[in-house]
N, C-alpha and C positions, 0 to 999 in steps of 0.2 A: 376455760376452767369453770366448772359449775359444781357448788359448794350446798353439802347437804347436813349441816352440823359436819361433823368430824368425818363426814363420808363425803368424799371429793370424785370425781370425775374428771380425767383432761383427756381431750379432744386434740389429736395434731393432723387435720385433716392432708398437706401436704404429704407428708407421711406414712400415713392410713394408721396412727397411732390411735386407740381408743381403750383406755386404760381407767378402770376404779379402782380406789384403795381407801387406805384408814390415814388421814392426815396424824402425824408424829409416830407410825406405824412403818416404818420404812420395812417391812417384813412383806408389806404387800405389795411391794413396787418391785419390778424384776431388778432393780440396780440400785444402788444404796441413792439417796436425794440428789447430790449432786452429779453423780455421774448418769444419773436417768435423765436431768435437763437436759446437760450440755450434749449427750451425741446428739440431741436434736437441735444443737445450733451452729454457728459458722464462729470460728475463731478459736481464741484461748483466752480459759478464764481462771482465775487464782482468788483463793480467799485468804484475805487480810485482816488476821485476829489484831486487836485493839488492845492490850497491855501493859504495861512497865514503860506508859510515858514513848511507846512504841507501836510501830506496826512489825508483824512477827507472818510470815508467808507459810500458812499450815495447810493447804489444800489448793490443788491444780487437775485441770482435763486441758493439757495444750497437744496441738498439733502442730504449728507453728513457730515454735520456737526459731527466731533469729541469734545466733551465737549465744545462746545461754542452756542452759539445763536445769530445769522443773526439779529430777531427779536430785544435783549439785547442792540447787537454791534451799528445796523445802527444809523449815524450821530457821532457816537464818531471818533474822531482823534485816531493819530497813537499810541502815546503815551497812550491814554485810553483806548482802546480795547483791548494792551496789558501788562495793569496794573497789570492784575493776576501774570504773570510769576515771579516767583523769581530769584535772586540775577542778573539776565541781566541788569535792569534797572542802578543798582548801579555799576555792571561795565562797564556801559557805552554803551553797545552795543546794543540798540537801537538806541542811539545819531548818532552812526556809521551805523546801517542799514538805518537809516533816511534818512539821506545825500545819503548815495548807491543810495537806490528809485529815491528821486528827482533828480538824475543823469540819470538816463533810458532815451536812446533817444529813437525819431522813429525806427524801421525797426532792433533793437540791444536788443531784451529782454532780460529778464535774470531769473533763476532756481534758487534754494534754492530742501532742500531736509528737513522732519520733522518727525517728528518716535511718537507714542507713541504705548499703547496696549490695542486689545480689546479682551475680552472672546465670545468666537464664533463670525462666520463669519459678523459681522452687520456693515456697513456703516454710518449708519445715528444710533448716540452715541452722540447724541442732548439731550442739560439741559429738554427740553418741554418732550423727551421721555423715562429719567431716570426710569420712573415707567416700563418700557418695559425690561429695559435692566443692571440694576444698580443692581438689587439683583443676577444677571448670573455671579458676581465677588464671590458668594457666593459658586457657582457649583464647585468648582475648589480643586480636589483632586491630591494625587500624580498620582492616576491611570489614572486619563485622563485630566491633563493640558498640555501633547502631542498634544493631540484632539484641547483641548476649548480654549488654550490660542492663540493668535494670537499676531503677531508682526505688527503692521500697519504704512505704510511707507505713507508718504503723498510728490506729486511734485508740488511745486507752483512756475508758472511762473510767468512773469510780462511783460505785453507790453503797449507798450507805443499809446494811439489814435491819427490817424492826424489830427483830427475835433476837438475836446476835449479838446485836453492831457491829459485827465486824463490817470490814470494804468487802464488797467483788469487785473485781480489776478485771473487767474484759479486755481483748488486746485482738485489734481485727487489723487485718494486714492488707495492703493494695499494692500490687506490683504495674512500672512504665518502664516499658520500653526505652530509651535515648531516645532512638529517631521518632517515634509518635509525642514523646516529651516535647523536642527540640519544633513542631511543628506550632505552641504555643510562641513566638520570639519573647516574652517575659519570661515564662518559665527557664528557655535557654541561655538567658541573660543571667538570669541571677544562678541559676545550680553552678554555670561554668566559675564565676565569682565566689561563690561559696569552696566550690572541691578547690578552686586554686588557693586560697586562703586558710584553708583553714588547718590549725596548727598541725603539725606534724603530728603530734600524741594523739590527737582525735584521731586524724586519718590514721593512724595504725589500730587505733581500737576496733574502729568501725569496720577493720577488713579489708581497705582497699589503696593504703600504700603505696603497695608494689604497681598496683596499675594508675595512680593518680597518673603518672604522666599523660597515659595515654585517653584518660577522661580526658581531660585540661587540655589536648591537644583535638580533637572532637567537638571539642563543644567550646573552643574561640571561633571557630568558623561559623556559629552562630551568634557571638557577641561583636555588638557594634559598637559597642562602646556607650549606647544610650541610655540613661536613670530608668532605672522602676520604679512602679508606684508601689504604693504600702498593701499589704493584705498580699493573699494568695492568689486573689482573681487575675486573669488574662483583663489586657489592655480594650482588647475589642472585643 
């Protein structure tokens, strides 16, 4: 980006993007501010107006949506967008991530890490595209939920604007396989302990219920029964 007063220049050579315009002049930009960054990035990102003692979700460019809807969500607060989740609300820890958020200063953002699963490689696990992708929980045998099941880890930052204040909330997605998972023995250790455990309400939020058995059944045959260590890293 090379800045000439109010006359800017960006450069996206990957791209071949070479574009000038009039900074706060979005008339010069072939796509209004936000939506001229993000096609030139990987993920999905939301802005987070700052408010009424609230964060309030007034603006998105996702492709990615895992079981949610951009289209549903926009203009609900924090609190309503994340009304679905179970038992968080009543203990409290949205009250507490609320507060976290509206503490984000400039130039200091901050990460979270969110998991769920999907059956074969897809990305975009969107309410509007169920009909694509909702009956592929149905494909799911002992012989190849190796294959089609996937573990999907999602990174969502949060930075803080200096013009705004509001948040951007990127949300960048990373899809594993079972069997290339299960090739770490921690990582197979602990995910098999996690799906078998974990309350019943969660695993139905998250989507995969109906097939917990046949996780759980998968992925004991790579638990030995030995402790993990703390953190995400593999042992060796």
């Amino acid at each position: 980006l090379h800045k000439d007063g109010n006359r800017w220049r960006w450069v996206n050579k990957p791209l071949g993007i070479d574009d000038t315009f009039t900074f706060l002049d979005e008339s010069t930009l072939p796509y209004g501010p936000m939506e001229y960054i993000t096609r030139q990035t990987q993920g999905d990102f939301a802005v987070l107006d700052q408010r009424d003692d609230n964060l309030w979700m007034d603006a998105g460019m996702v492709t990615t949506q895992a079981d949610w809807s951009l289209d549903f969500d926009i203009g609900m607060n924090f609190f309503e967008w994340h009304a679905p989740v179970p038992k968080a609300n009543e203990m409290g820890i949205f009250v507490r991530a609320l507060k976290f958020l509206l503490n984000i200063q400039q130039g200091q953002p901050a990460r979270r890490l969110n998991w769920t699963m999907t059956v074969n490689p897809l990305l975009d696990t969107s309410p509007e595209n169920y009909h694509k992708w909702g009956t592929m929980k149905q494909e799911l045998t002992k012989e190849n939920i190796g294959e089609k099941q996937h573990l999907r880890v999602e990174l969502q930052t949060f930075f803080r604007l200096p013009r705004s204040n509001a948040l951007v909330f990127p949300i960048r997605c990373y899809l594993i396989r079972f069997e290339d998972l299960v090739t770490v023995p921690k990582w197979a250790r602990r995910l098999h302990r996690v799906i078998r455990d974990l309350p019943e309400e969660l695993a139905t939020y998250k989507g995969f219920i109906d097939n917990r058995p046949l996780m759980v059944e998968y992925l004991s045959q790579f638990d030995d029964g030995s402790p993990t260590s703390d953190g995400i890293w593999a042992d060796d």
